[in-house]
C-alpha positions as CSV (number, residue, x, y, z in Angstrom):
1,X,38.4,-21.4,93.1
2,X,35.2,-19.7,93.5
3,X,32.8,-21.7,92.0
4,X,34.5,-25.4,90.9
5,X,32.2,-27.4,88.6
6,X,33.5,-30.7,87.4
7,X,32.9,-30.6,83.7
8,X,32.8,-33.8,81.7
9,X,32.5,-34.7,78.5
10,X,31.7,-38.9,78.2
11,X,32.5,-40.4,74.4
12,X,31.6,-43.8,73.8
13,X,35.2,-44.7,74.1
14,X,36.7,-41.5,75.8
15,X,36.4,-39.2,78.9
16,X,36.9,-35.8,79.2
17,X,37.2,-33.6,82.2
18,X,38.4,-30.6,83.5
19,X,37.9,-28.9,87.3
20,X,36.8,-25.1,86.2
21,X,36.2,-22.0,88.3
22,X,32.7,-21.5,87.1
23,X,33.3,-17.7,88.0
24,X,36.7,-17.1,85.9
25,X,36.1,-20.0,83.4
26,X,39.8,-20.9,83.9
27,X,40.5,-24.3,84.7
28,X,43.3,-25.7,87.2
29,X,43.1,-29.4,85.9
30,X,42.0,-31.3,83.1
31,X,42.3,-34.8,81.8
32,X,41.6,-37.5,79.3
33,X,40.4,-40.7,78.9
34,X,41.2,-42.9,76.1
35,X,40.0,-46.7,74.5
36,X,37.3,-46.9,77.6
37,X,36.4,-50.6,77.5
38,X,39.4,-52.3,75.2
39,X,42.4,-53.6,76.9
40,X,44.2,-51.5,77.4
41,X,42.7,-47.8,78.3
42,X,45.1,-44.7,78.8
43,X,44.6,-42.1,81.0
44,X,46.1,-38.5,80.7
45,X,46.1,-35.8,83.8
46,X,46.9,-33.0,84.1
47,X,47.4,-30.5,87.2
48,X,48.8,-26.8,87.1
49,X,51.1,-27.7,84.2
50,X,52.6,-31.4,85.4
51,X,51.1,-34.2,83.1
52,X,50.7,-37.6,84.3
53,X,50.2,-40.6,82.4
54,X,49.0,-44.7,82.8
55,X,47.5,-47.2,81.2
56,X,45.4,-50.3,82.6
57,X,42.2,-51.4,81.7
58,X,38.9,-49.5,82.4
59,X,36.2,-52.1,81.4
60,X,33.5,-49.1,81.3
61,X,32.6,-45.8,82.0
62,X,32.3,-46.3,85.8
63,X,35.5,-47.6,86.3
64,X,37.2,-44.5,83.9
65,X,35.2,-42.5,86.1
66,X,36.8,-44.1,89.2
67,X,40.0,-43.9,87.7
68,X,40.0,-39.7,87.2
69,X,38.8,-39.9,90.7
70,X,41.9,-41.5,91.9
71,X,44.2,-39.3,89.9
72,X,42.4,-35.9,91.3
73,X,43.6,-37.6,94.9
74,X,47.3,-38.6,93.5
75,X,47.7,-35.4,91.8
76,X,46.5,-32.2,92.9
77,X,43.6,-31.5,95.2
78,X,40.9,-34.5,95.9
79,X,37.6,-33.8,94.6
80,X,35.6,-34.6,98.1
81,X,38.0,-31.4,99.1
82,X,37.7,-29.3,95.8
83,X,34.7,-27.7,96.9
84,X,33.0,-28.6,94.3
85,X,29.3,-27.1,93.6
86,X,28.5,-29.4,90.8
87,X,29.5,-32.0,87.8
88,X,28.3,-30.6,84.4
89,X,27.8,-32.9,81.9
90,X,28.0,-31.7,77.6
91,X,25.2,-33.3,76.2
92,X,25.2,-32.8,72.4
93,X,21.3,-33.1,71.4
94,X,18.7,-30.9,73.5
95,X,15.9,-31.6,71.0
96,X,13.0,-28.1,71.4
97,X,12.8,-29.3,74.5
98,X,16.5,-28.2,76.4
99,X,16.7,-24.7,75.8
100,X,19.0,-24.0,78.2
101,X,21.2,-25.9,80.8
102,X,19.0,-28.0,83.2
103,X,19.7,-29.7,86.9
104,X,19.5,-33.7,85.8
105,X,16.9,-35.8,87.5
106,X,15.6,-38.9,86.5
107,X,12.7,-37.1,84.1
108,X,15.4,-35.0,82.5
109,X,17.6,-38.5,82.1
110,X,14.6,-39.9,80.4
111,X,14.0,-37.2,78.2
112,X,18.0,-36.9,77.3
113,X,17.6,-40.8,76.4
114,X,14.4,-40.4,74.3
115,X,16.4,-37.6,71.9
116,X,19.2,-40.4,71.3
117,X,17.7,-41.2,68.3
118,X,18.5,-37.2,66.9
119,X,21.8,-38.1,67.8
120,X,22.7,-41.5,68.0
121,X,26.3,-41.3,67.8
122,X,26.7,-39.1,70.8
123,X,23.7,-38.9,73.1
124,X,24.0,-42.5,74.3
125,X,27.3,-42.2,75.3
126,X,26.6,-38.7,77.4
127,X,24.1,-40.6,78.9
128,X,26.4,-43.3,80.6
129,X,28.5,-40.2,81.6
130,X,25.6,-38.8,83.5
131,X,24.1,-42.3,84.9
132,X,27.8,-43.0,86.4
133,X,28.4,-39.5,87.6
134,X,24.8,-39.3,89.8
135,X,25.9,-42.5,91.6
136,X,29.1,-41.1,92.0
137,X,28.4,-37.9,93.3
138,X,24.9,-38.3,94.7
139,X,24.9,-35.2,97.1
140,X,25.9,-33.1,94.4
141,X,23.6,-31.0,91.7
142,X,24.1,-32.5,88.0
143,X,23.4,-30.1,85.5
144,X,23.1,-31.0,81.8
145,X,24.3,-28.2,79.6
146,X,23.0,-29.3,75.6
147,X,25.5,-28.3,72.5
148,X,22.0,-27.6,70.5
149,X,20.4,-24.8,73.2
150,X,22.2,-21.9,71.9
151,X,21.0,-22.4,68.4
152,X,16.9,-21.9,69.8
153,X,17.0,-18.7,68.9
154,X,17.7,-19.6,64.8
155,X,14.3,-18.0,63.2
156,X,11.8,-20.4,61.1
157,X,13.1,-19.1,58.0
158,X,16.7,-21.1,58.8
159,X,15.6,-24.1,60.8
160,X,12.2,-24.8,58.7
161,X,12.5,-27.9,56.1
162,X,10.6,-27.6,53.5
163,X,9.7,-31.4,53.9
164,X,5.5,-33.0,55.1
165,X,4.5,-31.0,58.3
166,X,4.6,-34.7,59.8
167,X,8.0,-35.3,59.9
168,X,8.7,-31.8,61.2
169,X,5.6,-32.2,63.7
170,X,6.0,-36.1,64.9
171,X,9.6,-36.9,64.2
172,X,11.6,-33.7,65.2
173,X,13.0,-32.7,61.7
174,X,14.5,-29.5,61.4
175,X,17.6,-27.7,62.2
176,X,18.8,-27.9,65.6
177,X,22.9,-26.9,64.9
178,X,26.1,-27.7,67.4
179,X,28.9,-26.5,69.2
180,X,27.0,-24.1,70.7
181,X,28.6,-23.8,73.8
182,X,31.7,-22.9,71.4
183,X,29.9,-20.5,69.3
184,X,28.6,-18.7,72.6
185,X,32.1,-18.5,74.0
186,X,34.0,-17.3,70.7
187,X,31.4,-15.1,69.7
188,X,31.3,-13.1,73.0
189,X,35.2,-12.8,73.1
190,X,34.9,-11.3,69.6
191,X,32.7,-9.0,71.1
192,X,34.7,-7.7,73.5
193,X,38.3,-7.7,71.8
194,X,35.9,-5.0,69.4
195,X,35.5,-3.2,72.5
196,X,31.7,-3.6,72.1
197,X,29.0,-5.2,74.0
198,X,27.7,-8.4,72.0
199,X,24.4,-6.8,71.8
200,X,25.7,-4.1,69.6
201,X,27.9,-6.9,66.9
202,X,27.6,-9.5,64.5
203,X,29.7,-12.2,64.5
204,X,30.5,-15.3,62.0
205,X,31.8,-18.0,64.0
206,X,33.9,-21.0,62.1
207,X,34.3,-23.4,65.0
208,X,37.1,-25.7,62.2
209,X,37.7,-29.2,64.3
210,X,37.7,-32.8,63.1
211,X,33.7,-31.6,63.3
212,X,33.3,-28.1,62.1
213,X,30.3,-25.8,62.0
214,X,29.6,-22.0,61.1
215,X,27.2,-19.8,62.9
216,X,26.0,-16.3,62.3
217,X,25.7,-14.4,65.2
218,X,23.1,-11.5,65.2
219,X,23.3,-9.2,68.5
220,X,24.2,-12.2,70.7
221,X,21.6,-14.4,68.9
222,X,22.0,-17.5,66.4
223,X,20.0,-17.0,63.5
224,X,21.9,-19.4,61.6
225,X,24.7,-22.7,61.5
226,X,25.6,-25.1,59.4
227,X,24.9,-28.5,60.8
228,X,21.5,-29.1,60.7
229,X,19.1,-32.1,62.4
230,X,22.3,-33.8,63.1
231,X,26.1,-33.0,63.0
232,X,26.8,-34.8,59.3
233,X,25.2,-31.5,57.6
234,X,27.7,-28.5,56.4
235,X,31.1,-28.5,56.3
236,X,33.4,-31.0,54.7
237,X,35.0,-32.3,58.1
238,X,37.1,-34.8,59.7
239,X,35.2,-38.0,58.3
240,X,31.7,-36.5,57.7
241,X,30.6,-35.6,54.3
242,X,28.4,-32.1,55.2
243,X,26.3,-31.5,52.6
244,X,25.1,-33.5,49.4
245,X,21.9,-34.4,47.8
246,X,19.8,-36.2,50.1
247,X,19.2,-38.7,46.7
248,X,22.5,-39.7,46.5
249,X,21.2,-42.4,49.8
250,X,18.5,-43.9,47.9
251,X,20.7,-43.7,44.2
252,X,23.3,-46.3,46.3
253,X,20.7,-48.5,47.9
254,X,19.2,-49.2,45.0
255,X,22.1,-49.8,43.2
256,X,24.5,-51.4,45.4
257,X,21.4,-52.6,47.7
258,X,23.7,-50.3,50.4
259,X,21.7,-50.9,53.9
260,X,20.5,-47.7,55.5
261,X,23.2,-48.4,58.5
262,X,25.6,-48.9,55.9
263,X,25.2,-45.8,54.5
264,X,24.8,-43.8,57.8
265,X,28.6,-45.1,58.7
266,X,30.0,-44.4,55.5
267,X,28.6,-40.7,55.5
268,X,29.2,-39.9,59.0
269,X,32.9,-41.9,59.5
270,X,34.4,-42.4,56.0
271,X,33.7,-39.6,54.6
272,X,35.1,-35.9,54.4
273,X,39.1,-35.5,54.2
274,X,39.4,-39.1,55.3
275,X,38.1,-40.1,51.6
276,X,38.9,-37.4,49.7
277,X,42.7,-37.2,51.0
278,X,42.8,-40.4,52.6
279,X,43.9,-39.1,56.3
280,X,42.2,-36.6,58.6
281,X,44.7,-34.5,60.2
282,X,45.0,-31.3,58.8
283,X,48.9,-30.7,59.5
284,X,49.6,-34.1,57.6
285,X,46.8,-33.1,54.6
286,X,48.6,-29.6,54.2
287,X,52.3,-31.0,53.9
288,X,51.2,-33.8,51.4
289,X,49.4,-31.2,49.5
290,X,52.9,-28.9,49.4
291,X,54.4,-32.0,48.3
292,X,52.5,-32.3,45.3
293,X,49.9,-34.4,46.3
294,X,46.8,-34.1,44.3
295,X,44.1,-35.3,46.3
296,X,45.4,-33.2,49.2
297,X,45.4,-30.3,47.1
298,X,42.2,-30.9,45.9
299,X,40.6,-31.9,49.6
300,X,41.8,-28.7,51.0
301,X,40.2,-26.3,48.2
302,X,37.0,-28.3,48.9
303,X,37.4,-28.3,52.8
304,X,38.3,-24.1,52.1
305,X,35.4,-23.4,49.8
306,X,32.8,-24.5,51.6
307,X,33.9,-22.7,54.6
308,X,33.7,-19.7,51.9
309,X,30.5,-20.4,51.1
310,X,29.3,-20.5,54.1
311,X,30.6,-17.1,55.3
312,X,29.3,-15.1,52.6
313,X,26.2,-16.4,53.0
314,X,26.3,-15.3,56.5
315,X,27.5,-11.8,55.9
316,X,24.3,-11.4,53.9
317,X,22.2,-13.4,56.0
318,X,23.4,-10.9,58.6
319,X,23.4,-8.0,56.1
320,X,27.0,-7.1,57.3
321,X,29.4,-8.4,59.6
322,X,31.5,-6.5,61.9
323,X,33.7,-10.0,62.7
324,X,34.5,-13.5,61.4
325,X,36.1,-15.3,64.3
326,X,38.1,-18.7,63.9
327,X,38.6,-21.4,66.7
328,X,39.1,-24.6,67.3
329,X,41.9,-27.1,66.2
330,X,42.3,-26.4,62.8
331,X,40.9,-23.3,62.9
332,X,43.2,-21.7,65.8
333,X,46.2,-23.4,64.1
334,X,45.6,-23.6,60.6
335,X,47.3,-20.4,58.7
336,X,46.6,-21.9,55.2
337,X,43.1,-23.0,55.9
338,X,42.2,-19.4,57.0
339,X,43.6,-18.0,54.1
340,X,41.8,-20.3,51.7
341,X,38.9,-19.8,53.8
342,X,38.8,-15.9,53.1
343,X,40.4,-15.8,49.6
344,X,37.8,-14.4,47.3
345,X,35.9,-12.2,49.8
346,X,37.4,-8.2,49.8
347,X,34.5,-7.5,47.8
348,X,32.6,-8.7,51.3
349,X,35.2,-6.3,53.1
350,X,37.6,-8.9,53.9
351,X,41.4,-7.7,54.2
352,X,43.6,-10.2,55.5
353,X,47.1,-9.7,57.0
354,X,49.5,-12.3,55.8
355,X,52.2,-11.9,58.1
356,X,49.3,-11.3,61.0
357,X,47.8,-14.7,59.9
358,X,51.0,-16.5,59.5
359,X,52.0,-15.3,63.2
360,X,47.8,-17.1,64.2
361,X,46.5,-13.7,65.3
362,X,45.2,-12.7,67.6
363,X,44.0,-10.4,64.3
364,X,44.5,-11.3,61.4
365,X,43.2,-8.6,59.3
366,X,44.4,-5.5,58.2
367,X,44.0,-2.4,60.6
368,X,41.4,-1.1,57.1
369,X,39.5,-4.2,56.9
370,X,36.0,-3.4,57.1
371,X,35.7,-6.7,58.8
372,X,37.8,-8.0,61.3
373,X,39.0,-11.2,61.2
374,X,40.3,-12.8,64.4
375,X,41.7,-16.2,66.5
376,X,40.2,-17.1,69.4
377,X,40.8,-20.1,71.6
378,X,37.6,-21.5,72.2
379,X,37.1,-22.4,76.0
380,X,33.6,-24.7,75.9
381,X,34.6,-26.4,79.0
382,X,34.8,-22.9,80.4
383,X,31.5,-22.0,78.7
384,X,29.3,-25.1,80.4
385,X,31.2,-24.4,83.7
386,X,30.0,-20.7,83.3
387,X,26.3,-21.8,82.3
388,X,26.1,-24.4,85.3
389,X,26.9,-21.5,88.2
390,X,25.0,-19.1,86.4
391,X,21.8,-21.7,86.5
392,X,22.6,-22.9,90.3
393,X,22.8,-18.8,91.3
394,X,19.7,-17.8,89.7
């Protein structure tokens, strides 16, 4: 490797990592951590195609941290010999502040900590990530690379709320969007398998996971996503409800007397295909439906038509696309979820190939489709290691 970054991704329960050329975005190991601070924790490795597995108990994030340590050392090259040039660290919520990736001291920790409350779910726990890596790796750089920076560029007219200039002014509110680093990646690689620079292309982006966002690409630029001040707007998702009337809180506090917290969980963890078709994976959701099952049926039209929504909107938004790219678990995998998602839009110049979406792609349009329609791995562990040599070069 010509540039190894150790890129991790710290849940509040889970650890991921990966050890990526930073140059070539390719990746030689990778591994996860799993039920960080229960009983029993599991850890998965993997190194040039062998896959390793244990369990013992990890009572915190420093000792999961410890523990992918010692399985760099058992398995595959040590990381005090990897050469490493840095640990880059996903940190979902940049605020207006983060921009772009940053080198982590202990004003950029403070600041990363002070935006937890945009993103209380997720910043906290990249935050113990970070804290635990800088004492474990002292004499190396720490870079933060935010899920929100490549959505900056969205225009007023797409991150503005129309709510008091207070809120928006003293509180933060407004659009900020995810899976950026996803959204970069993908909508580059559509880019180039056009041929094109991604300057010269615009790109609609359905990154379709247990979260799930879609972003209009102008040129290289966001100028639009779905999720909005925090990940619950937009898309129907894994457990999330993406978008209702804002009134529907209030309407069940006052007449359930629902507490705000309450409510909060219910919208952002029982919510989406978990209520509507009582289970969240997609696979499962899609043979129940086959079978008959009416709320699955129903959950995926609802999961498929606001996807639909969304990317018509886009294509005028963008006044034309030249591609609408899909990644991401259910979006890289999903055959019936892509076709759902582009039903009713030839008269947007949408053509898709059946048998070319049945086989996943890579295109899945017809060869006259005034829009092509592709699958593309998405690679975000790739994309931060990318962003981290790029900032330590410059």
């Amino acid at each position: 490797m010509s540039a190894p970054v150790l890129v991790i991704n710290s849940g509040s329960s889970s650890i991921k990592y990966q050890l990526v050329d930073g140059e070539t975005q390719e990746a030689s190991t990778s591994g996860l951590i799993e039920r960080v601070g229960q009983s029993e924790s599991t850890l998965t490795h993997r190194h040039e195609g062998e896959r390793t597995e244990r369990t013992e108990h990890l009572a915190d994030h420093a000792a999961g941290l410890e523990a992918m340590v010692a399985a760099f050392e058992e398995h595959g090259t040590p990381l005090a010999e990897a050469g490493l040039i840095a640990v880059a660290h996903r940190v979902v919520h940049g605020g207006e502040r983060f921009v772009q990736p940053v080198v982590i001291d202990d004003e950029v920790e403070q600041a990363i900590e002070g935006l937890s409350s945009l993103a209380p779910l997720h910043n906290p726990a990249n935050l113990e990530g970070i804290r635990v890596a800088r004492k474990l790796f002292p004499r190396l750089p720490q870079v933060a690379v935010f899920d929100t920076a490549f959505h900056a560029t969205v225009p007023e007219r797409a991150h503005l709320y129309a709510v008091p200039n207070a809120w928006r002014e003293e509180h933060g509110v407004r659009r900020y969007g995810f899976h950026g680093t996803s959204h970069a990646y993908v909508s580059r690689k559509a880019a180039e398998m056009l041929g094109r620079h991604p300057k010269e292309v615009n790109v609609i982006v359905a990154h379709l996971g247990n979260g799930a966002s879609v972003t209009a690409v102008e040129r290289g630029r966001s100028i639009d996503t779905s999720m909005g001040l925090t990940p619950l707007e937009g898309l129907v998702m894994g457990t999330r409800s993406g978008d209702l009337d804002p009134a529907i809180v209030f309407h069940l506090h006052r007449r359930i007397g629902a507490s705000f917290a309450d409510l909060d969980a219910a919208l952002n963890k029982e919510s989406g295909m978990l209520a509507l078709a009582g289970q969240i994976d997609m696979r499962a959701i899609e043979a129940a439906a086959r079978e008959g099952d009416r709320a699955a049926q129903v959950a995926l039209e609802i999961y498929c038509y606001r996807i639909r929504k969304y990317i018509g909107s886009y294509i005028a938004a963008l006044g034309g696309a030249d591609a609408i790219a899909f990644t991401a678990g259910i979006g890289e995998n999903s055959a019936e979820v892509r076709a759902g998602a582009l039903g009713s839009l030839v008269a947007l110049g949408v053509r898709l190939d059946e048998a070319a979406n049945a086989a996943g792609g890579p295109i899945i349009s017809t060869p006259g489709s005034p829009i092509t329609v592709m699958v593309i791995p998405t690679n975000e562990e790739g994309e931060i290691a990318s962003q981290t040599t790029a900032l330590l070069r410059n």
